[in-house]
One Martini backbone bead per residue (centre of mass of N, CA, C, O) as a GRO file, in nm:
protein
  141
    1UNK     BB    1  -0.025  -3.072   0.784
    2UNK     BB    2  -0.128  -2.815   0.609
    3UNK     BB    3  -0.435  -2.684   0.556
    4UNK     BB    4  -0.606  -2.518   0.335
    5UNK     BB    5  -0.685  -2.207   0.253
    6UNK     BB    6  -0.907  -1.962   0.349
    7UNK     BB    7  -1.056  -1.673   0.347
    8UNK     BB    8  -1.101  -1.649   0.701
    9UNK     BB    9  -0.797  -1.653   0.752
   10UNK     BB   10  -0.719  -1.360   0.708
   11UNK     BB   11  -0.832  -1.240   0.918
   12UNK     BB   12  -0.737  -1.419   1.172
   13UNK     BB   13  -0.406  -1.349   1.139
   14UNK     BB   14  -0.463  -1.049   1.172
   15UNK     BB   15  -0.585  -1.028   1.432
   16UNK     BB   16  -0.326  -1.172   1.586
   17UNK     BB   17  -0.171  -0.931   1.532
   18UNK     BB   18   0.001  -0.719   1.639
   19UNK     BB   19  -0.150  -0.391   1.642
   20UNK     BB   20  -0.436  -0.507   1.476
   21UNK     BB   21  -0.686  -0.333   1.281
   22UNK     BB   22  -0.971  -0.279   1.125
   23UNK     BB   23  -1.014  -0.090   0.862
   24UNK     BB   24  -0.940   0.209   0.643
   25UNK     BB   25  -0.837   0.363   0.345
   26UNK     BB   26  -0.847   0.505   0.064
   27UNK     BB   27  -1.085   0.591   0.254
   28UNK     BB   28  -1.299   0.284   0.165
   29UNK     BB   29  -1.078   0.055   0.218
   30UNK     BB   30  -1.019  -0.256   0.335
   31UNK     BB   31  -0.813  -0.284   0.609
   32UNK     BB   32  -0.516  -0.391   0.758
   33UNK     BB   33  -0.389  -0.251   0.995
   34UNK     BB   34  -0.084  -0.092   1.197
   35UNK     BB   35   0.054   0.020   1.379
   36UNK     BB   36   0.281   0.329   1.373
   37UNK     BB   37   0.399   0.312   1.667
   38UNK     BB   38   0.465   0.199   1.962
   39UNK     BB   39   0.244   0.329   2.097
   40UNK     BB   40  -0.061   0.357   2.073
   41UNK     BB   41  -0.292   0.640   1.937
   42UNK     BB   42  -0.533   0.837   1.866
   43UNK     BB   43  -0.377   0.942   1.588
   44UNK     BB   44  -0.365   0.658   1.464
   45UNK     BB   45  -0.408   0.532   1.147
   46UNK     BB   46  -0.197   0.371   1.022
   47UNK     BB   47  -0.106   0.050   0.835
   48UNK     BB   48  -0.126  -0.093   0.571
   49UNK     BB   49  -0.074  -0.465   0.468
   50UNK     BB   50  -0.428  -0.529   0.376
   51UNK     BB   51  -0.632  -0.581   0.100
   52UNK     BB   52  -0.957  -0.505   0.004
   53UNK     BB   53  -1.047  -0.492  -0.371
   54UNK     BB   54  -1.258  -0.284  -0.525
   55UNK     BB   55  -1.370  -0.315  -0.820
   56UNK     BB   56  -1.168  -0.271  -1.153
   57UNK     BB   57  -1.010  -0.197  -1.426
   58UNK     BB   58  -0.739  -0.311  -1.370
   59UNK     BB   59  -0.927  -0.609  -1.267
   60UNK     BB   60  -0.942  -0.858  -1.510
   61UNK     BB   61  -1.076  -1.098  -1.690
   62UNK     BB   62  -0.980  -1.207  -1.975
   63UNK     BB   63  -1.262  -1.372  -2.054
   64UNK     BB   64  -1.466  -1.137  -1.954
   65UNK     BB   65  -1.381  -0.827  -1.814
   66UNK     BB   66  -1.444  -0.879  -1.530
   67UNK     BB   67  -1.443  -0.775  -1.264
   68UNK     BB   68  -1.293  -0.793  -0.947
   69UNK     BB   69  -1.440  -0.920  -0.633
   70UNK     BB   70  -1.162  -1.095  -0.486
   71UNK     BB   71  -0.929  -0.900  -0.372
   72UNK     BB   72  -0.581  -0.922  -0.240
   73UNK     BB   73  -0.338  -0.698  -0.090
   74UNK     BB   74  -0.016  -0.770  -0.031
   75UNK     BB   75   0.268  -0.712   0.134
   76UNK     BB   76   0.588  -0.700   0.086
   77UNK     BB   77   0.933  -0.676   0.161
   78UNK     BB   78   1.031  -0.672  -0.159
   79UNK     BB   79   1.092  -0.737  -0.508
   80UNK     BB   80   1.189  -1.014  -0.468
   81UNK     BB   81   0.914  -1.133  -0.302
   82UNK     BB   82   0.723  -1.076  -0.545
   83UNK     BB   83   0.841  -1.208  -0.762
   84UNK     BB   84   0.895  -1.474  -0.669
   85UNK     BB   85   0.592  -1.496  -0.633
   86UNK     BB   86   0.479  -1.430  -0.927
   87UNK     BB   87   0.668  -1.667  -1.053
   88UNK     BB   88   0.508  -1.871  -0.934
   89UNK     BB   89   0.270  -2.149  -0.917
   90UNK     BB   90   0.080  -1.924  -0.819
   91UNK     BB   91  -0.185  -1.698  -0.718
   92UNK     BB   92   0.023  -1.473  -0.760
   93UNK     BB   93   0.024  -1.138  -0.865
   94UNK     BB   94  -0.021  -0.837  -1.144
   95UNK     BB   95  -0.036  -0.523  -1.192
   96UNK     BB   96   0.005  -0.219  -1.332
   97UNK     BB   97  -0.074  -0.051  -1.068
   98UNK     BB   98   0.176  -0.216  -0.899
   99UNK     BB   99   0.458  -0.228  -1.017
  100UNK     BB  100   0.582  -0.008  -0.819
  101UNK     BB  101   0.539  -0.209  -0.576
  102UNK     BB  102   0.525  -0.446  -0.327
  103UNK     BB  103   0.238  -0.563  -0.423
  104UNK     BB  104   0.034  -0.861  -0.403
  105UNK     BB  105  -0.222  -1.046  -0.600
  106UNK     BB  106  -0.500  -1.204  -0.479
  107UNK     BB  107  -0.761  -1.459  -0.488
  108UNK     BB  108  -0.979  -1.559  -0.272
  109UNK     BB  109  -1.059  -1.840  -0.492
  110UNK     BB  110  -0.717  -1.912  -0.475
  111UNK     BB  111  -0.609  -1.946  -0.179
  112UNK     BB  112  -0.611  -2.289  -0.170
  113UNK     BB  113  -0.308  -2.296  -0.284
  114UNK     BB  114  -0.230  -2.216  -0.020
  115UNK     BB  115  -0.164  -2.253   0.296
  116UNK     BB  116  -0.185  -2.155   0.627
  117UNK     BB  117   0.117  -2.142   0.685
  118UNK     BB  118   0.163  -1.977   0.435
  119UNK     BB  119   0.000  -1.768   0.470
  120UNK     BB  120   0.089  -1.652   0.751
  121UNK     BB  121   0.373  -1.587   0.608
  122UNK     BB  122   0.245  -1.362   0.464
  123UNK     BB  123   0.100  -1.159   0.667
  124UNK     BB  124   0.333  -1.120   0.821
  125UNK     BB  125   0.517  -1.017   0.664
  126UNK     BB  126   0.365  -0.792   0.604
  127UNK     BB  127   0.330  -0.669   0.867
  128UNK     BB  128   0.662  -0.619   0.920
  129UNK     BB  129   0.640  -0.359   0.661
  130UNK     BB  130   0.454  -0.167   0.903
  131UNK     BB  131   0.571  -0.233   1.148
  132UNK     BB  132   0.754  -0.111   1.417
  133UNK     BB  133   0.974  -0.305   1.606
  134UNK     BB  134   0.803  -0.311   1.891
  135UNK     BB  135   0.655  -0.546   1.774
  136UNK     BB  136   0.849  -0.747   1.633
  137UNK     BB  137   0.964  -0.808   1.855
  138UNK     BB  138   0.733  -0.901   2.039
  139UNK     BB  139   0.670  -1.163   1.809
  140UNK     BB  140   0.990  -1.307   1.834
  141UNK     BB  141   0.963  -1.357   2.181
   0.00000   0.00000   0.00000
């Protein structure tokens, strides 16, 4: 049986996964990026498929109002499996920021609710809406 996951098992697992490396996007957000072309280029600034969000108030505790500065943001295959996510009694949520995207939110102090081979499946799923096809190929090989 998998151990509950950890905050640090989010980098193990992103950085596993072909073709990706940490970086930033939206200027200056912590991001796991996957290369976007079949073979990295040098101005290939990449696909981001998770992040780490920072403290905004759009992503607020509901009883002390206090910005939530333990945010990860997940890319999910479709509307479908985000509803999944958020509708099932665990960690993952919604804010209205996001809800035309199809990502879901999770914090990072309650990752524990989800094994880390549930988290391993959710991030691989993140990274294969991102990744491009001949990545996808080389890790289902």
């Amino acid at each position: 049986m998998s151990r509950a996951a950890r905050p640090e098992d989010v980098d193990e697992i992103c950085e596993a996964l072909p073709g990706t490396w940490f970086g930033t996007s939206w200027g200056d957000v912590p991001t796991w990026l996957v290369q976007s072309h079949a073979t990295r280029r040098e101005d290939d600034k990449g696909r981001g498929f998770v992040l780490y969000r920072q403290p905004h108030p759009t992503a607020t505790d509901p009883e002390t109002g206090e910005e939530w500065d333990d945010l990860l943001v997940v890319r999910t295959p479709d509307a479908g499996a985000k509803a999944a996510l958020v509708e099932d009694d665990g960690p993952f949520f919604d804010i209205d920021h996001f809800r035309s995207s199809t990502s879901v939110l999770v914090r990072l102090s309650r990752i524990g609710e989800v094994t880390r081979d549930e988290l391993a499946e959710l991030l691989t799923d993140a990274w294969r809406t991102a990744a491009p096809p001949r990545l996808v190929r080389e890790l289902d090989a």
